[in-house]
Biopython code that builds the backbone (N, CA, C, O; Angstrom):
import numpy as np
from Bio.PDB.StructureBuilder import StructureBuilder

atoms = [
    (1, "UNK", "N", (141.899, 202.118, 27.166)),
    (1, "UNK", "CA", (140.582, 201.579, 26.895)),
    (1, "UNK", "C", (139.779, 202.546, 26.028)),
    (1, "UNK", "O", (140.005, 203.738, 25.815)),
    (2, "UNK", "N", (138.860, 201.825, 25.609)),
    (2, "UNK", "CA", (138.129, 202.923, 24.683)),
    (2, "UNK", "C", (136.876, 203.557, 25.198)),
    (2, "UNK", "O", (136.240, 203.027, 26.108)),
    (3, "UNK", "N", (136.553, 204.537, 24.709)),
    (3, "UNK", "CA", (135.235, 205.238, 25.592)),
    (3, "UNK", "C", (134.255, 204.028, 25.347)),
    (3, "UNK", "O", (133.612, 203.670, 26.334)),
    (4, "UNK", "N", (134.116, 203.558, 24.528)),
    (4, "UNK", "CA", (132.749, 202.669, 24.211)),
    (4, "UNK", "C", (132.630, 201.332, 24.927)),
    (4, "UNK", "O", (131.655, 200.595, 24.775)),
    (5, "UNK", "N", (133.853, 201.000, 25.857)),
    (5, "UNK", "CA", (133.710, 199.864, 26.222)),
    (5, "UNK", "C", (132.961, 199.792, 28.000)),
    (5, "UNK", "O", (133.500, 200.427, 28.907)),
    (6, "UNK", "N", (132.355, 199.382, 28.119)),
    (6, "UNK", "CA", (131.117, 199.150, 29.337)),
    (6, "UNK", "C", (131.537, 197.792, 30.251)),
    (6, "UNK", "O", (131.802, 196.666, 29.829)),
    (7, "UNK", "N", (131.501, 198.395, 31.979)),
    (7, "UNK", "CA", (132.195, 196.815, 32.907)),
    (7, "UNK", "C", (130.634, 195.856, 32.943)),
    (7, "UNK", "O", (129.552, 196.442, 32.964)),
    (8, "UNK", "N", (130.715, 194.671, 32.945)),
    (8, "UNK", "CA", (129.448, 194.007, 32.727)),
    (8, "UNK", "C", (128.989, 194.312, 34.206)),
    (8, "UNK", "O", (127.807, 194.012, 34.370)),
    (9, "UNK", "N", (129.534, 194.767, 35.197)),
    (9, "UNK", "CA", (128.628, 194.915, 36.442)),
    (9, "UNK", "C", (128.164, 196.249, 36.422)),
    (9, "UNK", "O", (127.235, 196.415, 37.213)),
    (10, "UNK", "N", (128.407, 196.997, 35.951)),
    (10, "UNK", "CA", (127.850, 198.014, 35.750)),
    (10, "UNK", "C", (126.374, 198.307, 35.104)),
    (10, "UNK", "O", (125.377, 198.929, 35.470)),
    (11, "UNK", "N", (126.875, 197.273, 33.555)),
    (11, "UNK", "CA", (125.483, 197.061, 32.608)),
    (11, "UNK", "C", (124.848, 196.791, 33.353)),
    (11, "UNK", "O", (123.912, 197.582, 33.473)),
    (12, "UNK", "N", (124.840, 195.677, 34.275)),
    (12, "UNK", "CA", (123.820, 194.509, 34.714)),
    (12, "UNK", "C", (123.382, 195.249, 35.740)),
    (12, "UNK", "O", (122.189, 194.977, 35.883)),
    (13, "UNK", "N", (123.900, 196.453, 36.935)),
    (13, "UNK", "CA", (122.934, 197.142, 37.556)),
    (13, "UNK", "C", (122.056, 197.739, 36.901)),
    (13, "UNK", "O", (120.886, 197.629, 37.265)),
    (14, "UNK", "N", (122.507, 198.802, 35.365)),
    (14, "UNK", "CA", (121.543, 199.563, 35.029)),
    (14, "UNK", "C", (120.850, 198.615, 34.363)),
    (14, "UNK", "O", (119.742, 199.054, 34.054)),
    (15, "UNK", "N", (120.966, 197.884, 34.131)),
    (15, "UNK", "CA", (119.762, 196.674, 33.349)),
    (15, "UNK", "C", (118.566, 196.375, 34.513)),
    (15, "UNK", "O", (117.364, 196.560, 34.328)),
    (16, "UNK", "N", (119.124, 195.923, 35.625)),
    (16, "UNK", "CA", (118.115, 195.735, 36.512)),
    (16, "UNK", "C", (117.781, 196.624, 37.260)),
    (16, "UNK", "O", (117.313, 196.258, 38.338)),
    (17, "UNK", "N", (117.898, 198.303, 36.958)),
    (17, "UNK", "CA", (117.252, 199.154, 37.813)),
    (17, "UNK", "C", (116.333, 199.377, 36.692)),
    (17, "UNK", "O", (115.127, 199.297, 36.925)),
    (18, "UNK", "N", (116.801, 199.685, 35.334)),
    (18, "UNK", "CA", (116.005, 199.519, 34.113)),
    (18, "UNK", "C", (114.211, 198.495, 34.216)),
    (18, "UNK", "O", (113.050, 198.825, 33.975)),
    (19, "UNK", "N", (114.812, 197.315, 34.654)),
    (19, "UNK", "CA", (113.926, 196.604, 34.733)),
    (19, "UNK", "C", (112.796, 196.436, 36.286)),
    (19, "UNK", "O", (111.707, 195.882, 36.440)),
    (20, "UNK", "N", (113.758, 197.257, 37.283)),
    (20, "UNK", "CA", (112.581, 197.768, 37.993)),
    (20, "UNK", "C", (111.496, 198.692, 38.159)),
    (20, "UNK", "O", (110.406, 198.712, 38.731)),
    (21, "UNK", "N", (112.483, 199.761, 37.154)),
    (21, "UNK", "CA", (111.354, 200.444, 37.046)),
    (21, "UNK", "C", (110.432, 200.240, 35.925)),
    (21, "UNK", "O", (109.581, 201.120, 35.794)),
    (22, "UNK", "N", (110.418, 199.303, 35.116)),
    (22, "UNK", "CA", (109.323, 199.113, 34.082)),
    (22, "UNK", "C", (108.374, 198.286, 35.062)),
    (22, "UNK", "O", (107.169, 198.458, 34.875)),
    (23, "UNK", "N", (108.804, 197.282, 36.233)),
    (23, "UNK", "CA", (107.889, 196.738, 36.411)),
    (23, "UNK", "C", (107.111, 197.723, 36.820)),
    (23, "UNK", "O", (106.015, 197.852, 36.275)),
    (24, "UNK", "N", (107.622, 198.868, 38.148)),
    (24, "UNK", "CA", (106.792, 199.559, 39.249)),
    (24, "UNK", "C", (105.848, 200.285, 38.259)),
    (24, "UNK", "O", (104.694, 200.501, 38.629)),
    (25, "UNK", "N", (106.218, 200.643, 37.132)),
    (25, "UNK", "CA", (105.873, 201.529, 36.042)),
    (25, "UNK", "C", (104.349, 200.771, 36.054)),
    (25, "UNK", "O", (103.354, 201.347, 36.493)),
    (26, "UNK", "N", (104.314, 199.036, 35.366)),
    (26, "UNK", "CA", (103.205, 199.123, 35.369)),
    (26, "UNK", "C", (102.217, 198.273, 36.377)),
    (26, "UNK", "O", (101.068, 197.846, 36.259)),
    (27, "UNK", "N", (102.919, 198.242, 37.122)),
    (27, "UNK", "CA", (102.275, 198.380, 38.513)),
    (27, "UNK", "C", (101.255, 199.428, 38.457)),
    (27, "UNK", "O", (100.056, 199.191, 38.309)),
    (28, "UNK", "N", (101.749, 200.557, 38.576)),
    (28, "UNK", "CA", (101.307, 201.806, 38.729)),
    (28, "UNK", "C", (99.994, 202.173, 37.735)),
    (28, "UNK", "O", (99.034, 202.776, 38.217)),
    (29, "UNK", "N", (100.014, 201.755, 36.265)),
    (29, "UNK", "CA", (99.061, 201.868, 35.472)),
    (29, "UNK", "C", (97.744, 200.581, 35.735)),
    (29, "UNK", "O", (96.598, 200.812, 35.349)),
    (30, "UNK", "N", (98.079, 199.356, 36.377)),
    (30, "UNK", "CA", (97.176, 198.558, 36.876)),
    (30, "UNK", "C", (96.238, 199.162, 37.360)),
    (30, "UNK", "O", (95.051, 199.071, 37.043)),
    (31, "UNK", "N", (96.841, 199.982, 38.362)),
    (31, "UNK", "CA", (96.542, 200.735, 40.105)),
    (31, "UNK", "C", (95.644, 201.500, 39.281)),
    (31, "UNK", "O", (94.436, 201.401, 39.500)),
    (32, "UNK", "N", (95.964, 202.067, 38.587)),
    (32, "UNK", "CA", (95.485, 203.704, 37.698)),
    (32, "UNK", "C", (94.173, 202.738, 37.116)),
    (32, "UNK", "O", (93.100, 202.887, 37.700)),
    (33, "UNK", "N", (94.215, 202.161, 36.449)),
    (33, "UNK", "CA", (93.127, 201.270, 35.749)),
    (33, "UNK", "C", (92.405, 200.774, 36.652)),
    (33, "UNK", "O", (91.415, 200.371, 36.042)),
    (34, "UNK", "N", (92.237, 200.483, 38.028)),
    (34, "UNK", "CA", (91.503, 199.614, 38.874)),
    (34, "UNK", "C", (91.052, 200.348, 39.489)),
    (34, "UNK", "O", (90.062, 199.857, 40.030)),
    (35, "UNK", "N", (91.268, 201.769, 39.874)),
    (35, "UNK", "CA", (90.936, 202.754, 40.240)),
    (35, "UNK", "C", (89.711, 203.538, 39.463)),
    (35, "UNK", "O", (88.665, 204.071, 39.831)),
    (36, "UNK", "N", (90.291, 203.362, 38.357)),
    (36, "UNK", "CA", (89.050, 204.275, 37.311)),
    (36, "UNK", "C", (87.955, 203.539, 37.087)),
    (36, "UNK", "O", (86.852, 204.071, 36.963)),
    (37, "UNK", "N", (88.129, 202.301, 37.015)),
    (37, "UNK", "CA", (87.218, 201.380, 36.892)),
    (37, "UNK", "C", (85.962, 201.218, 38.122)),
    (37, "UNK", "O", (84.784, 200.862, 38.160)),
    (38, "UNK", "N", (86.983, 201.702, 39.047)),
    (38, "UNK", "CA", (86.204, 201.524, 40.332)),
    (38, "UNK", "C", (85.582, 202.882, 41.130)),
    (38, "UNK", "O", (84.759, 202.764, 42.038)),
    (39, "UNK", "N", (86.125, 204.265, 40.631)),
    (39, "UNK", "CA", (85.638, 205.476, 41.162)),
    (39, "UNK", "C", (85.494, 206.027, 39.745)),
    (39, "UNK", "O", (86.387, 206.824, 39.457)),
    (40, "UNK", "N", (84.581, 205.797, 38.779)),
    (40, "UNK", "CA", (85.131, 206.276, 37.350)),
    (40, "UNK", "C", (84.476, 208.094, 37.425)),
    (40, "UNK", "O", (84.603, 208.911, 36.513)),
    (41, "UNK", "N", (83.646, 208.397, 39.056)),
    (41, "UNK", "CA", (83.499, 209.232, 38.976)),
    (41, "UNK", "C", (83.853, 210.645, 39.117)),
    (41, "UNK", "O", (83.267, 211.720, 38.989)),
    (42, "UNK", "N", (85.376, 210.127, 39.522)),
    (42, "UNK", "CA", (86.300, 210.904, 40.440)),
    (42, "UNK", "C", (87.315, 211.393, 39.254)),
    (42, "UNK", "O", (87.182, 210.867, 38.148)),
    (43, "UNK", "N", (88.272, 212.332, 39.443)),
    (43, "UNK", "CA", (88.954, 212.794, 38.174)),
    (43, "UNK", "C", (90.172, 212.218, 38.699)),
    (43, "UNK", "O", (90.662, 211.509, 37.820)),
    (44, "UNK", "N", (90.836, 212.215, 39.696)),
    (44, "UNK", "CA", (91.799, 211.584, 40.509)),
    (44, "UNK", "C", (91.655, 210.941, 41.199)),
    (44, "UNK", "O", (91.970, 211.440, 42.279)),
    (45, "UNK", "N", (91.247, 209.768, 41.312)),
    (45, "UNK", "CA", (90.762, 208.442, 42.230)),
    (45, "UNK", "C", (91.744, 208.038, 43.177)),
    (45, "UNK", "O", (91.380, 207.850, 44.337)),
    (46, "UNK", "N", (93.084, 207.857, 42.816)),
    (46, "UNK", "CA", (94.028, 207.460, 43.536)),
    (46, "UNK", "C", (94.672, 208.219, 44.111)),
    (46, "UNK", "O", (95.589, 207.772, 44.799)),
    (47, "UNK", "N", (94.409, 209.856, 44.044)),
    (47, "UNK", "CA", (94.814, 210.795, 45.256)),
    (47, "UNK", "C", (93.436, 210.879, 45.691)),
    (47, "UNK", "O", (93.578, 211.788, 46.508)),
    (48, "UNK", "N", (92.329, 210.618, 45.733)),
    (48, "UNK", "CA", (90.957, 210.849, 46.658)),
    (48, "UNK", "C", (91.368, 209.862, 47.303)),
    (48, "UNK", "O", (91.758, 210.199, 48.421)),
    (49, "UNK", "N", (91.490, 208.367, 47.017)),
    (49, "UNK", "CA", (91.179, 207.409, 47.663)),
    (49, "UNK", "C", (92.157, 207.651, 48.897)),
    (49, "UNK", "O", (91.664, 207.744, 50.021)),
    (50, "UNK", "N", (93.597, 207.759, 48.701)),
    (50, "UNK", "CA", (95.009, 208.265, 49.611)),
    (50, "UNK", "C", (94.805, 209.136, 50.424)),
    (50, "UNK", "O", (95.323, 208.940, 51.524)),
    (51, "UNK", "N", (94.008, 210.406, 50.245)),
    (51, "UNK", "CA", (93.602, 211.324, 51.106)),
    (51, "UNK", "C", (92.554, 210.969, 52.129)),
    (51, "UNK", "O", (92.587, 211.454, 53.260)),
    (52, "UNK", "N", (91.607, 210.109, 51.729)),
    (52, "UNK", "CA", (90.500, 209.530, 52.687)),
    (52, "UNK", "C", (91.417, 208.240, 53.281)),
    (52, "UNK", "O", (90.635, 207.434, 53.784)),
    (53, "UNK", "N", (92.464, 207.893, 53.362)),
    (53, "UNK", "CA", (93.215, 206.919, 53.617)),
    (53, "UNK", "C", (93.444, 207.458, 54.987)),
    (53, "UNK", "O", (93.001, 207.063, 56.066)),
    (54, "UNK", "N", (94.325, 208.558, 54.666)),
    (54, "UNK", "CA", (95.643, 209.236, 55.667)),
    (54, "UNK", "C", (94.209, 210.225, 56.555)),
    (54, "UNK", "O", (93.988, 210.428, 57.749)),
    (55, "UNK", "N", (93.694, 210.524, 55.659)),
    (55, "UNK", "CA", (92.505, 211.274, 56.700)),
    (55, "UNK", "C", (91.881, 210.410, 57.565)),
    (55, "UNK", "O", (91.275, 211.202, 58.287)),
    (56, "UNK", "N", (91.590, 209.151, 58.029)),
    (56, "UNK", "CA", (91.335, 208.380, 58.659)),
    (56, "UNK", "C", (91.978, 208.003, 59.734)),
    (56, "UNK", "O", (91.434, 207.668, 60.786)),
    (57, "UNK", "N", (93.767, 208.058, 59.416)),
    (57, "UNK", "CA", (94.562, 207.509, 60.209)),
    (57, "UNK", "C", (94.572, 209.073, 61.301)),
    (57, "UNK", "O", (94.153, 209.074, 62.459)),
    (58, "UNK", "N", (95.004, 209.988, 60.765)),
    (58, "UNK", "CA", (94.758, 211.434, 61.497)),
    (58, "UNK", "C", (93.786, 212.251, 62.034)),
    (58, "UNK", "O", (93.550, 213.418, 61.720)),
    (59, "UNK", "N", (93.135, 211.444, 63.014)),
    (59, "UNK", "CA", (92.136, 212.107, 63.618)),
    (59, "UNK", "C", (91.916, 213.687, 63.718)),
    (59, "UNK", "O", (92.980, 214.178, 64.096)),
    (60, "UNK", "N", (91.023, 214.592, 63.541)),
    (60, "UNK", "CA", (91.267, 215.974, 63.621)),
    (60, "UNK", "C", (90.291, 216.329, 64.762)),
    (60, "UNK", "O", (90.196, 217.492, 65.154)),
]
sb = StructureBuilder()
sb.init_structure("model")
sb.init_model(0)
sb.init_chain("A")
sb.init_seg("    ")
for serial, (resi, resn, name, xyz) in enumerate(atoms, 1):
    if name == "N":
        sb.init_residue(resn, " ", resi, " ")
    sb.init_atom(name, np.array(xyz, "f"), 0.0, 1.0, " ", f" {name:<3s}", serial, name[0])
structure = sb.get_structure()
């Protein structure tokens, strides 16, 4: 066989891990955008917001 030749189940996983991570990708920039929009005063909104999250659940 030749180096260049590829099993189609193979392609078709990395195609669709390919294509998961573009979605989570912009998932993630939504998040980032809805965030800034919404704490535009914060420099990191979405680790403030996460920290007052988990700080809530963990009583001290």
């Amino acid at each position: 066989m030749s180096s260049n030749v590829v099993s189609l189940q193979g392609r078709r996983q990395t195609l669709q891990q390919e294509r998961d991570h573009q979605r989570k990708e912009k998932k993630v920039e939504e998040l980032q955008q809805r965030f800034a929009q919404a704490l535009p005063d914060k420099p990191k909104p979405v680790r403030a917001y996460l920290n007052k999250k988990r700080a809530q659940k963990k009583p001290r």
